[in-house]
LUMBA-115881 format. One record per atom (N, C-alpha, C): residue number from 1; residue in one letter; chain; atom name; x, y, z. Coordinates in nm, 2 decimals. Example, Ala and Ser with C-alpha at 12.3 -4.5 7.8 and 13.67 -1.06 7.14 Angstrom:
    nr   rest   kette   atom        X        Y        Z
     1      A       A      N     1.32    -0.57     0.78
     1      A       A     CA     1.23    -0.45     0.78
     1      A       A      C     1.32    -0.33     0.78
     2      S       A      N     1.28    -0.22     0.71
     2      S       A     CA     1.37    -0.11     0.71
     2      S       A      C     1.29     0.00     0.79
// end
This chain:
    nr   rest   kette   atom        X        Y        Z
     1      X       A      N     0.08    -0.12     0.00
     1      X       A     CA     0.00     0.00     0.00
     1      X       A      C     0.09     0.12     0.00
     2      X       A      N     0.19     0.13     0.07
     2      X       A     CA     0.28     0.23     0.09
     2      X       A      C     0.33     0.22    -0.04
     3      X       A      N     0.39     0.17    -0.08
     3      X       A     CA     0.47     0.15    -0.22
     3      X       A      C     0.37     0.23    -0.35
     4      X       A      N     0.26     0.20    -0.30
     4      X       A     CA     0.18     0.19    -0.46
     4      X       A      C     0.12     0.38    -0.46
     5      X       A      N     0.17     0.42    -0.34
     5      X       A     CA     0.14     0.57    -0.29
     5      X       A      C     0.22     0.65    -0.30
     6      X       A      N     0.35     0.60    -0.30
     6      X       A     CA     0.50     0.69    -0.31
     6      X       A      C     0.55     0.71    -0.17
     7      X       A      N     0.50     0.63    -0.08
     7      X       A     CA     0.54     0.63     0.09
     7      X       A      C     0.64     0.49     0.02
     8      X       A      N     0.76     0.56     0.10
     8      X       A     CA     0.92     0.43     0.11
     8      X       A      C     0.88     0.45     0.26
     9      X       A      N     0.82     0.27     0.25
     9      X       A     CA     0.85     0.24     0.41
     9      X       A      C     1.02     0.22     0.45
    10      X       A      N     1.08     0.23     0.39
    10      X       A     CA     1.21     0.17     0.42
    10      X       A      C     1.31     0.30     0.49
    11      X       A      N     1.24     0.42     0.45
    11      X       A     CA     1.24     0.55     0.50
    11      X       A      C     1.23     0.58     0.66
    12      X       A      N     1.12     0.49     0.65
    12      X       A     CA     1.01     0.55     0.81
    12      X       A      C     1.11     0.49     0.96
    13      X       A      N     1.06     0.53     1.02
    13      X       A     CA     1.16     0.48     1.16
    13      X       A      C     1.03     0.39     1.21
    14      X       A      N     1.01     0.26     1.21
    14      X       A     CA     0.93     0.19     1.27
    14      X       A      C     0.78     0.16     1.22
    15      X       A      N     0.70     0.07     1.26
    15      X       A     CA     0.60     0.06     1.21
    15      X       A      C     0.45     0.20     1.25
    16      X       A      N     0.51     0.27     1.35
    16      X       A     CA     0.43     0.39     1.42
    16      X       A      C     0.47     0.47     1.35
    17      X       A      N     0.56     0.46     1.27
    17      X       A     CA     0.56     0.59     1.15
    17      X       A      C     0.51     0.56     1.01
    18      X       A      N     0.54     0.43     0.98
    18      X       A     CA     0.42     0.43     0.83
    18      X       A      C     0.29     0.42     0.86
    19      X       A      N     0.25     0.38     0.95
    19      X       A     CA     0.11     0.39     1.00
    19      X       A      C     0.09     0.53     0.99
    20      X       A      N     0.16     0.62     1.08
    20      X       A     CA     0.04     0.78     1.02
    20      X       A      C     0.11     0.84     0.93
    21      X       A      N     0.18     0.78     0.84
    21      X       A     CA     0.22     0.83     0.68
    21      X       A      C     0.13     0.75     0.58
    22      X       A      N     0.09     0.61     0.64
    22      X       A     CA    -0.06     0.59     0.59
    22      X       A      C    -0.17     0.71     0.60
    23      X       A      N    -0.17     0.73     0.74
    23      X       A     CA    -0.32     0.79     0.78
    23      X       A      C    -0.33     0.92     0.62
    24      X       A      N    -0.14     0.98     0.73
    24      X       A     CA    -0.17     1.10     0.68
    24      X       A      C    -0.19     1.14     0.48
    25      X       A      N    -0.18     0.99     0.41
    25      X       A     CA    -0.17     1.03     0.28
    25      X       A      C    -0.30     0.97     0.24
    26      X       A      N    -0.41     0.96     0.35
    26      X       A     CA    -0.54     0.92     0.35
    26      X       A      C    -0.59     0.78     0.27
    27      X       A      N    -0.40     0.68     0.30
    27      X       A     CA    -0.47     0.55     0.32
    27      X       A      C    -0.56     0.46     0.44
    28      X       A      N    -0.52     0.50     0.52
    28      X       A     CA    -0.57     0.43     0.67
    28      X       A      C    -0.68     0.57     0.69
    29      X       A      N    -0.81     0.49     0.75
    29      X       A     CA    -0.84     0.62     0.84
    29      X       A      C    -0.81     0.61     0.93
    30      X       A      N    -0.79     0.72     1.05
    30      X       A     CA    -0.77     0.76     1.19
    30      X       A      C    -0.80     0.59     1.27
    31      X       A      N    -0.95     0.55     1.24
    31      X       A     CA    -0.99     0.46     1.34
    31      X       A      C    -0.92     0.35     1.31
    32      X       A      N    -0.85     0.31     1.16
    32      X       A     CA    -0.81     0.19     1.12
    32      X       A      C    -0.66     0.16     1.17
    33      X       A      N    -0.57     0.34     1.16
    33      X       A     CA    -0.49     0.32     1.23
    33      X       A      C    -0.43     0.32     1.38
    34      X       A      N    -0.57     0.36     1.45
    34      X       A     CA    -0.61     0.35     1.58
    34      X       A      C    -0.55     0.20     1.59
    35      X       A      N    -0.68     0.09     1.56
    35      X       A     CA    -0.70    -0.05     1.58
    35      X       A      C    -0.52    -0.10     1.52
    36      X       A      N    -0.47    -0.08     1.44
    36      X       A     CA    -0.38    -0.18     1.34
    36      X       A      C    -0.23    -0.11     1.48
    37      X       A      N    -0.23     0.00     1.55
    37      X       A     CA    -0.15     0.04     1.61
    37      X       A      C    -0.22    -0.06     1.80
    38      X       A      N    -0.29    -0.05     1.85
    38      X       A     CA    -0.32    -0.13     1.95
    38      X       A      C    -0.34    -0.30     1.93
    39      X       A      N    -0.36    -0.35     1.78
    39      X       A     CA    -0.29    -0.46     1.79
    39      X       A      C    -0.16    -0.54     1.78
    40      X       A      N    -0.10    -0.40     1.68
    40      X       A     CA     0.04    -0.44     1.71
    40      X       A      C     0.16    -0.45     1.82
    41      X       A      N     0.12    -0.35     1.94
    41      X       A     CA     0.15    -0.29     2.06
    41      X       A      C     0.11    -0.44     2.16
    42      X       A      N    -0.04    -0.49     2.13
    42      X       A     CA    -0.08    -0.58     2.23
    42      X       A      C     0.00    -0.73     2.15
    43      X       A      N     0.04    -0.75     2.06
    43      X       A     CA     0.10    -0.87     2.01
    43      X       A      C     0.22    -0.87     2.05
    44      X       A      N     0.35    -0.72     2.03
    44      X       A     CA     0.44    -0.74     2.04
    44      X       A      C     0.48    -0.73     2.22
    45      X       A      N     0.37    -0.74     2.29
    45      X       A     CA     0.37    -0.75     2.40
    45      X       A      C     0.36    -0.88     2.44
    46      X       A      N     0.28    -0.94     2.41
    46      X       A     CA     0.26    -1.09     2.40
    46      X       A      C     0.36    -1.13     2.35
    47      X       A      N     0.45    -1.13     2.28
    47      X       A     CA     0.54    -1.21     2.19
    47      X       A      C     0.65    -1.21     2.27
    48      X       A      N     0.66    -1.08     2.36
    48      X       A     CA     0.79    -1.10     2.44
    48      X       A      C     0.78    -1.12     2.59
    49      X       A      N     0.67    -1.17     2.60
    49      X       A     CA     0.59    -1.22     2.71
    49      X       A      C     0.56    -1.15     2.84
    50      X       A      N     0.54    -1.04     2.79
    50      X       A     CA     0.46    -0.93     2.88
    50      X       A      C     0.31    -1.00     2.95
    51      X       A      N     0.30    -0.93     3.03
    51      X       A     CA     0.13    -0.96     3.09
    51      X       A      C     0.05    -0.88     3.00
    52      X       A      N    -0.11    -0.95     2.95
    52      X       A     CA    -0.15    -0.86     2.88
    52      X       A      C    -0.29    -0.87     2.93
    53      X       A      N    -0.39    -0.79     2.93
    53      X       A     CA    -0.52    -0.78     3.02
    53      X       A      C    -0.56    -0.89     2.96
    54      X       A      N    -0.69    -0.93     3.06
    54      X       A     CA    -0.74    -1.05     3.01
    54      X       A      C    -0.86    -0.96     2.90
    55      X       A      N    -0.89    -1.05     2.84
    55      X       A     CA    -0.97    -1.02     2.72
    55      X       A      C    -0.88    -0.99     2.62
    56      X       A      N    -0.80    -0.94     2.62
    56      X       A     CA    -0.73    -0.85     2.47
    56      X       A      C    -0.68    -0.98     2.35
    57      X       A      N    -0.66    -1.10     2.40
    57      X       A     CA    -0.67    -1.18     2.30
    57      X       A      C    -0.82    -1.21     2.24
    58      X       A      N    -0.93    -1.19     2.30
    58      X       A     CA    -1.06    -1.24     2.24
    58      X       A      C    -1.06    -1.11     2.15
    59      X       A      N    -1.06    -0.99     2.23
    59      X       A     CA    -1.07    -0.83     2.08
    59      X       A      C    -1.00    -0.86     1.99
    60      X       A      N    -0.85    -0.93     2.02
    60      X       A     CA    -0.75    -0.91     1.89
    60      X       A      C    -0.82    -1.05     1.78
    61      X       A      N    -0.90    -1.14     1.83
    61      X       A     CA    -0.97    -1.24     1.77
    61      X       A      C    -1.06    -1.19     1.65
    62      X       A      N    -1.13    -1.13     1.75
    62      X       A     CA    -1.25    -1.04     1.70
    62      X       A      C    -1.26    -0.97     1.59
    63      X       A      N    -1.13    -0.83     1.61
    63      X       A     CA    -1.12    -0.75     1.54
    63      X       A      C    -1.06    -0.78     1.42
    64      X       A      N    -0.95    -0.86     1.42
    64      X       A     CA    -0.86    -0.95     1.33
    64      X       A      C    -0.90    -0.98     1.13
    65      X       A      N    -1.02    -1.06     1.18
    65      X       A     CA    -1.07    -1.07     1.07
    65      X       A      C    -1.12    -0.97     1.00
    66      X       A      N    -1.13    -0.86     1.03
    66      X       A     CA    -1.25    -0.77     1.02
    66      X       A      C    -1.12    -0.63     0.92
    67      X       A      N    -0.98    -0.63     1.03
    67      X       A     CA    -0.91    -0.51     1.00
    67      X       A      C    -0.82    -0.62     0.88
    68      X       A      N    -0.79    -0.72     0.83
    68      X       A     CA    -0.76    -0.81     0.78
    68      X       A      C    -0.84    -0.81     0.58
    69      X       A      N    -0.96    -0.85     0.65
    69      X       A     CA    -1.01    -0.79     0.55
    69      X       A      C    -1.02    -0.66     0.44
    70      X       A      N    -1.05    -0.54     0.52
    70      X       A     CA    -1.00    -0.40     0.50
    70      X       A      C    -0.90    -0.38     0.41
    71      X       A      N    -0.77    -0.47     0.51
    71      X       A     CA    -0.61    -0.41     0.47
    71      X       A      C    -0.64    -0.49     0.34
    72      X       A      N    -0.72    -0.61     0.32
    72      X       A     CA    -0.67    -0.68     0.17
    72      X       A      C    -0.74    -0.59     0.05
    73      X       A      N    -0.85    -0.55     0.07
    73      X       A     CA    -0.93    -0.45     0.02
    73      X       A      C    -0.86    -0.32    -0.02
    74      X       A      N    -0.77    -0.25     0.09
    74      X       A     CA    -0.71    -0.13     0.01
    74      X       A      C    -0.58    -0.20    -0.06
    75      X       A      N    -0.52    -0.32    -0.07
    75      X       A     CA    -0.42    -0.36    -0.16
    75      X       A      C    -0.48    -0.38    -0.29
    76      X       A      N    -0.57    -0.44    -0.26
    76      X       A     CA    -0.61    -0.45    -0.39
    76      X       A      C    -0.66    -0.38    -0.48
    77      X       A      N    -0.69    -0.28    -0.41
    77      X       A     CA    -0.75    -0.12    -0.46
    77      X       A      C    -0.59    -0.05    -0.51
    78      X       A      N    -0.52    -0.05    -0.45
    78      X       A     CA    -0.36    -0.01    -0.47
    78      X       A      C    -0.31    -0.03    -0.57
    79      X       A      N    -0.31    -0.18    -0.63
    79      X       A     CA    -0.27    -0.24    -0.71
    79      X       A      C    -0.33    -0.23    -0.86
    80      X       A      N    -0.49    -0.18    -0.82
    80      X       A     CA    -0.54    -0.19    -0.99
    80      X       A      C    -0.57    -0.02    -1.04
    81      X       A      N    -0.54     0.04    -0.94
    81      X       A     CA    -0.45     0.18    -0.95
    81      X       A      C    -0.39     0.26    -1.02
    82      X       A      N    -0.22     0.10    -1.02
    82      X       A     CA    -0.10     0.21    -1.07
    82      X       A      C    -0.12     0.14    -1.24
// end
C-alpha cells in the first residue's frame, strides 16, 4: 500500500511511522490506524511475554478478521490503481 502511494517504508523509523504516513496520505483512516497500532503494541507485548489484560486476545480475535479484510481491500484497490 505504501509502495503503490509513493510512501518508502524503508524510510520511516518503525511501524508507528508508516502507520500515520498511511493515515496522513489518506490511506488508513484515523480509526483503522487507531486499531492496526493497538494490535500491534498488544501482540508485540505478548510475543515478548509481557502480561496482557485479560480479554485483549478475544478483541484481537474479533477484530482480526474484520481489519484483515480491509487491509486486503485497500491492496487491492492499490494495485489496480497504478
Amino acid at each position: 500500500m505504501a509502495d503503490a502511494r509513493g510512501i518508502a517504508p524503508g524510510r520511516l523509523e518503525g511501524t508507528g511511522h508508516l502507520l500515520s504516513a498511511l493515515t496522513e496520505a489518506s490511506v488508513l483512516a484515523e480509526a483503522e490506524r487507531a486499531v492496526l497500532a493497538q494490535t500491534m503494541a498488544l501482540l508485540s507485548s505478548a510475543a515478548h511475554g509481557a502480561a496482557v489484560e485479560e480479554g485483549a486476545g478475544d478483541w484481537a480475535m474479533a477484530i482480526g478478521p474484520s481489519i484483515l479484510r480491509t487491509l486486503d481491500e485497500k491492496v487491492a484497490g492499490a494495485g489496480s490503481s497504478s
